[in-house]
C-alpha positions as CSV (number, residue, x, y, z in Angstrom):
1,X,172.8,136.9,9.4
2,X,172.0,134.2,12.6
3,X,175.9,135.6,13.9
4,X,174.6,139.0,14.0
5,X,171.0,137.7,16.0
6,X,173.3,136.2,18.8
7,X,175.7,139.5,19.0
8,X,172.7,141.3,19.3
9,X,171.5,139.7,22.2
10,X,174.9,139.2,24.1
11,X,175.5,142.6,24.1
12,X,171.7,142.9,25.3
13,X,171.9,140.0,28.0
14,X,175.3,141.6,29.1
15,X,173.6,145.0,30.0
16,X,170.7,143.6,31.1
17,X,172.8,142.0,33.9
18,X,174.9,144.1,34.8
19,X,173.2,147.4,35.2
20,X,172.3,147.1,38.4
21,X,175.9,147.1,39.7
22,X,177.2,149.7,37.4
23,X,177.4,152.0,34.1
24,X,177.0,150.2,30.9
25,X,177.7,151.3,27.7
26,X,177.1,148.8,25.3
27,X,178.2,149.2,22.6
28,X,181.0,152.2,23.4
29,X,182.3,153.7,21.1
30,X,186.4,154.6,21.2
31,X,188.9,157.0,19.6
32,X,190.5,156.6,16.6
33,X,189.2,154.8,14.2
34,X,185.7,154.1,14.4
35,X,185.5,151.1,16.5
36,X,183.0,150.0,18.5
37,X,183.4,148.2,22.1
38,X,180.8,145.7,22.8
39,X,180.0,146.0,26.4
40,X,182.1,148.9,28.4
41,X,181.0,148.3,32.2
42,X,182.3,150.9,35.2
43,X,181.1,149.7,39.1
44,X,179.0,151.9,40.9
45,X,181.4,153.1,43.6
46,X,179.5,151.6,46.4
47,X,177.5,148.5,45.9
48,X,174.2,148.1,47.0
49,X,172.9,145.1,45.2
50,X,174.1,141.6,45.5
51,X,176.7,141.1,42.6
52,X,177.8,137.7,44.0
53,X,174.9,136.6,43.2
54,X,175.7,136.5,39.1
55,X,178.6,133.6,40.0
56,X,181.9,134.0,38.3
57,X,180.4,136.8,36.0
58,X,179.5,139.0,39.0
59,X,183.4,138.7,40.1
60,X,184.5,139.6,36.6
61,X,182.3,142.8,37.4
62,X,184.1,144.1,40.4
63,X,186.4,146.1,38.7
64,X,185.8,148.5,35.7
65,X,186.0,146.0,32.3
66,X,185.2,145.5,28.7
67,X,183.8,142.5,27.1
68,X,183.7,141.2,23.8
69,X,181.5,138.2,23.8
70,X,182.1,136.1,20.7
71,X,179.4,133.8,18.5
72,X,182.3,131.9,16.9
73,X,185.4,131.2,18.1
74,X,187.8,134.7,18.2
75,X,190.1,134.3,15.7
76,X,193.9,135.3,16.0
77,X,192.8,139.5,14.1
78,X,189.5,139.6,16.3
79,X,191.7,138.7,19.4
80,X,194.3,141.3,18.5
81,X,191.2,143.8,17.8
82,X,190.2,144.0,21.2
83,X,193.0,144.5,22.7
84,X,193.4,147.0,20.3
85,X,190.3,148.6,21.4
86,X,191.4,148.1,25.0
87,X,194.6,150.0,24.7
88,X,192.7,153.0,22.9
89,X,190.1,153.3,26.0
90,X,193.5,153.8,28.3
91,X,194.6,156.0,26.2
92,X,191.4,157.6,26.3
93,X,191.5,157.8,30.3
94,X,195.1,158.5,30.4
95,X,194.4,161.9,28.3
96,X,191.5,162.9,30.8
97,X,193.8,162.6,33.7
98,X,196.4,165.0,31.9
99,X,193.9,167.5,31.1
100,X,192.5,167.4,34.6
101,X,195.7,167.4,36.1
102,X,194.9,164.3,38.0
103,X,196.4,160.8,37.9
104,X,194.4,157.9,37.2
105,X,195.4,154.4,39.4
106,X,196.2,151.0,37.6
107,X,192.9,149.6,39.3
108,X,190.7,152.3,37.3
109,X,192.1,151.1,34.0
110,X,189.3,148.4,32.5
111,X,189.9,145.1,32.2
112,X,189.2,143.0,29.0
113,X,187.5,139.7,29.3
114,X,187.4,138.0,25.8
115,X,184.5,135.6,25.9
116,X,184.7,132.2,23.0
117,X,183.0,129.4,23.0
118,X,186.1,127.5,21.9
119,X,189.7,128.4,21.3
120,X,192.4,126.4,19.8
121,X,195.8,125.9,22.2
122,X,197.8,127.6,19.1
123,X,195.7,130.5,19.6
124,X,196.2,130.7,23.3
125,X,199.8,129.7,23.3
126,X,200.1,132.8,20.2
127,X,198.9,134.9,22.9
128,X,200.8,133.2,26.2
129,X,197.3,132.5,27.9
130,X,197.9,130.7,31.2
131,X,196.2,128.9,33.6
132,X,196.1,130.6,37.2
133,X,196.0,128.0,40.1
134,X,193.3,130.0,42.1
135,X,190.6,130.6,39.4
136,X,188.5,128.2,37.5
137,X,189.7,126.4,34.3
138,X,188.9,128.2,30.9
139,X,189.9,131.4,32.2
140,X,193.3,132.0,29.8
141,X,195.3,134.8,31.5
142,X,197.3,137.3,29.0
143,X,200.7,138.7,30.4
144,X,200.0,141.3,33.2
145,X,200.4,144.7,31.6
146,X,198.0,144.0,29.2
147,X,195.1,143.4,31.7
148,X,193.2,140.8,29.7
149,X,191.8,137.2,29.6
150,X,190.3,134.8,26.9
151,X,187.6,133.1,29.0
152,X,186.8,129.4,26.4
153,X,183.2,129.2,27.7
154,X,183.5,125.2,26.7
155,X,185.9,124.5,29.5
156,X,184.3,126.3,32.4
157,X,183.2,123.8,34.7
158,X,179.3,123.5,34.9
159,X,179.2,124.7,38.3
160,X,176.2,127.6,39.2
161,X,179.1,130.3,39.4
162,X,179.4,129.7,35.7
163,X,175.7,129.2,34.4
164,X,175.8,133.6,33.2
165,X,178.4,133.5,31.3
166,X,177.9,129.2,30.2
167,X,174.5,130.9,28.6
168,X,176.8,132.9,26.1
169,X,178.0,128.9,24.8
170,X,177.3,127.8,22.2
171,X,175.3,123.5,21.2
172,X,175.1,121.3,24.0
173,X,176.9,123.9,26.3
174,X,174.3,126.6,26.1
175,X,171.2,124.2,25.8
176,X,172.6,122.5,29.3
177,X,172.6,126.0,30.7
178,X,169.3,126.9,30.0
179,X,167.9,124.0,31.5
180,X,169.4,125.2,34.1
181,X,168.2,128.3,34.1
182,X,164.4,126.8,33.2
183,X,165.0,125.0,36.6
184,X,165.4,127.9,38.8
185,X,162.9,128.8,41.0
186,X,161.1,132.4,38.6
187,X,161.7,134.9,41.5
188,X,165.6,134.2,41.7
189,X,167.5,137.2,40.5
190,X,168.1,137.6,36.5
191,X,165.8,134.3,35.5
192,X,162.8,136.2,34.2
193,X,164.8,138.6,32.2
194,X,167.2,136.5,30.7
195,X,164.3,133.7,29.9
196,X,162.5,136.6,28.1
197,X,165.8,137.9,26.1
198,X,166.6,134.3,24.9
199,X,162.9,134.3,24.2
200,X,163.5,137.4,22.0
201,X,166.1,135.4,20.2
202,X,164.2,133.0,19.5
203,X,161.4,135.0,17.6
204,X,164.0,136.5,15.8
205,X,166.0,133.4,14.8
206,X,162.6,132.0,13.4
207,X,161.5,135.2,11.9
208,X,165.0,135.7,9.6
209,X,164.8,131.0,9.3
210,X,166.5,131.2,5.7
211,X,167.1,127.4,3.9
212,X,171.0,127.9,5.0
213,X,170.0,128.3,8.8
214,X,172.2,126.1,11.0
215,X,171.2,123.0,12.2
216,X,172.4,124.7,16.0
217,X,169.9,127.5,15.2
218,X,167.5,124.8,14.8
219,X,167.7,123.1,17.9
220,X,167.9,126.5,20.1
221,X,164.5,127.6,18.4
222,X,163.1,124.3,19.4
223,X,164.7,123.8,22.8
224,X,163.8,127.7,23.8
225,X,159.8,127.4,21.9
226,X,158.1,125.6,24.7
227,X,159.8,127.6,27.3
228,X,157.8,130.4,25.5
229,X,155.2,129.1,25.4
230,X,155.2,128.2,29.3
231,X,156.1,132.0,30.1
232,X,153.4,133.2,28.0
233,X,150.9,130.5,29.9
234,X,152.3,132.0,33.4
235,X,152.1,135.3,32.5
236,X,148.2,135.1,31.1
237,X,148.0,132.9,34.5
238,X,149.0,136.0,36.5
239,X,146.6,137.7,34.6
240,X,143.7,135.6,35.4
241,X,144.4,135.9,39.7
242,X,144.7,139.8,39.3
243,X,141.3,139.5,37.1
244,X,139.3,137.0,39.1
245,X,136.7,139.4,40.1
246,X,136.4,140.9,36.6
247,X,135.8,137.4,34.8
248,X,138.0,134.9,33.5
249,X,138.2,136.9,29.6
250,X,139.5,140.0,31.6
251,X,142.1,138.2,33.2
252,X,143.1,136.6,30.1
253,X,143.7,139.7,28.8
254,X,145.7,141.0,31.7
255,X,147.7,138.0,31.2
256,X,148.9,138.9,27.7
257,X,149.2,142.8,29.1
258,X,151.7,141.8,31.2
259,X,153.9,139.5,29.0
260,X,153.6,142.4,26.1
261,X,154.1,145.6,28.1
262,X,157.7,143.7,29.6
263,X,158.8,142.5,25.8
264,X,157.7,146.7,24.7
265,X,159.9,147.8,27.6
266,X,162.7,145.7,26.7
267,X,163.2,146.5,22.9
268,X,162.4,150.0,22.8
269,X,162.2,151.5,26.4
270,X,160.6,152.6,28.6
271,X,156.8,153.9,27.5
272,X,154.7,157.0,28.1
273,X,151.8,156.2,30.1
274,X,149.7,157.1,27.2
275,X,151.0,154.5,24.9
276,X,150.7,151.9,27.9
277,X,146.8,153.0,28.5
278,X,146.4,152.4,24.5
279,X,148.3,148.9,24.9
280,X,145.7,147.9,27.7
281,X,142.8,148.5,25.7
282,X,143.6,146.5,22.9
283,X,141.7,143.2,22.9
284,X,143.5,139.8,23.6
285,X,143.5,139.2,19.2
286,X,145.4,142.4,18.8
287,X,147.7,141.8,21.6
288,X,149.2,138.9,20.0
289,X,149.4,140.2,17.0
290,X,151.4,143.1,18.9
291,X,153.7,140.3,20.3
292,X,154.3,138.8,17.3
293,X,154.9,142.5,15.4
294,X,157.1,143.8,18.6
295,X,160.1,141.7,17.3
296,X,160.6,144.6,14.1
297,X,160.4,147.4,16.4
298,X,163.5,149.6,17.1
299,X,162.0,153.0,18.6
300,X,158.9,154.2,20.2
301,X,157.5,155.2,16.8
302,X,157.6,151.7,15.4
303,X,154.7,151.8,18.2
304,X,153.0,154.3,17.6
305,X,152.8,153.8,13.8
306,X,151.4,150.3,14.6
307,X,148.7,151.4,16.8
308,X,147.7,153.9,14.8
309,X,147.1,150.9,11.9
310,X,144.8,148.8,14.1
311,X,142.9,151.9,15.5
């Protein structure tokens, strides 16, 4: 169940990321059988924001790709599954340029990037991954034509070009890197949203605990609960300088607006005014009952029905 809970927000940290260089599709969904592509991303054609800033993820980004971020290690079928996928989405583009009577350049074609936390040297050999002399180590290189790579998070150095993609790790690899990330300074680029999407996997890794949960699961809920806590105390702090002049309860209550509204916007989109109105009335007792009940909502009307309980 727990694999599924850090898929989930992969995928989610991923896009999150990366949208404000490019399209994201995530997941995409290819011909032929029904698969499913876990992050498709295409470059905006002219860059106005930073990318360099996102470190050896951001270069990754510079030309259209697809990336499969993996919980466990990729196995030898999961491996051969994306590139599965990978040759179906040239297909895919290959068959527009026919129809439009256009031809489509090698440099359009997407790139995969296969991201595991570990892989064995069988599997890499299996698969003639190689080491190139100008790029970092971890990064396994698949022969040319097929465009690909199976990045082993484990052995990328811990360097600030790697911290983005070091996150998707897995034990003492991803708890290193969000320590890292807890020591940023809060208005770098990317460290407020990703703090609040593994803050989101932590509610729900302690909402579905079961008696089975790993011991890794464990540690992640306890290592990311105080840094929720702190965001929640900053954000209510925020609350309390906008609210000064309106007493100290006011700005309390601002405080937990703020931290709520974000976490709404995240999981199901972007709000009407109307619903945001009827989120800043509620009283500071509701509103954490709203963060806690947030974590089951998929849609808009998961919302709405819960407002409509406490009205």
């Amino acid at each position: 169940m727990t694999r599924f809970i850090h898929d989930q927000f992969a995928k989610d940290y991923l896009e999150e990321l990366l949208k404000p260089y490019g399209k994201v599709e995530a997941p995409s969904h290819v011909s032929g059988e029904v698969r499913e592509i876990d992050v498709l991303f295409t470059p905006f054609p002219e860059q106005k924001a930073d990318i360099a800033s996102l470190g050896l993820l951001g270069k990754l980004a510079t030309t259209p790709a697809i990336f499969e971020p993996f919980r466990n290690p990729a196995s030898t079928e999961e491996i051969c599954d994306c590139l599965l996928k990978l040759l179906e989405v040239r297909g895919a583009l290959k068959r527009e340029a026919k129809r439009n009577a256009t031809k489509i350049a090698e440099s359009n074609f997407p790139k995969l990037w296969i991201l595991t936390p570990t892989a064995s040297k069988k599997l890499l050999l299996g698969f003639h991954g190689t080491l190139e002399l100008d790029s970092l180590p971890g990064i396994y290189y698949l022969p040319e034509s097929f465009r690909a790579a199976i990045i082993v998070i484990h052995q990328l150095p811990p360097v600030p070009e790697t911290l983005w993609l070091r996150l998707l790790g897995r034990g003492t690899v991803q708890k290193r890197a969000i320590d890292e990330l807890a020591a940023l300074p809060s208005n770098q680029p990317y460290v407020k949203i990703t703090l609040e999407l593994l803050y989101n996997l932590q509610q729900n890794l302690r909402i579905n605990q079961s008696p089975d949960i790993e011991t890794e699961d464990r540690e992640l809920i306890m290592r990311l609960a105080p840094l929720y806590q702190k965001e929640r105390e900053l954000a209510r702090q925020e609350g309390l300088q906008e609210g000064l002049q309106q007493g100290e309860q006011r700005g309390l209550q601002q405080g937990e607006q703020l931290l709520i509204i974000r976490q709404l916007n995240r999981r199901i989109g972007t709000m009407d005014s109307s619903l945001i109105q009827q989120v800043q009335k509620l009283p500071v007792v509701q509103l954490e009952e709203l963060g806690e009940a947030l974590l089951d909502f998929t849609s808009v009307t998961d919302l709405q029905t819960w407002l409509q309980s406490v009205s």
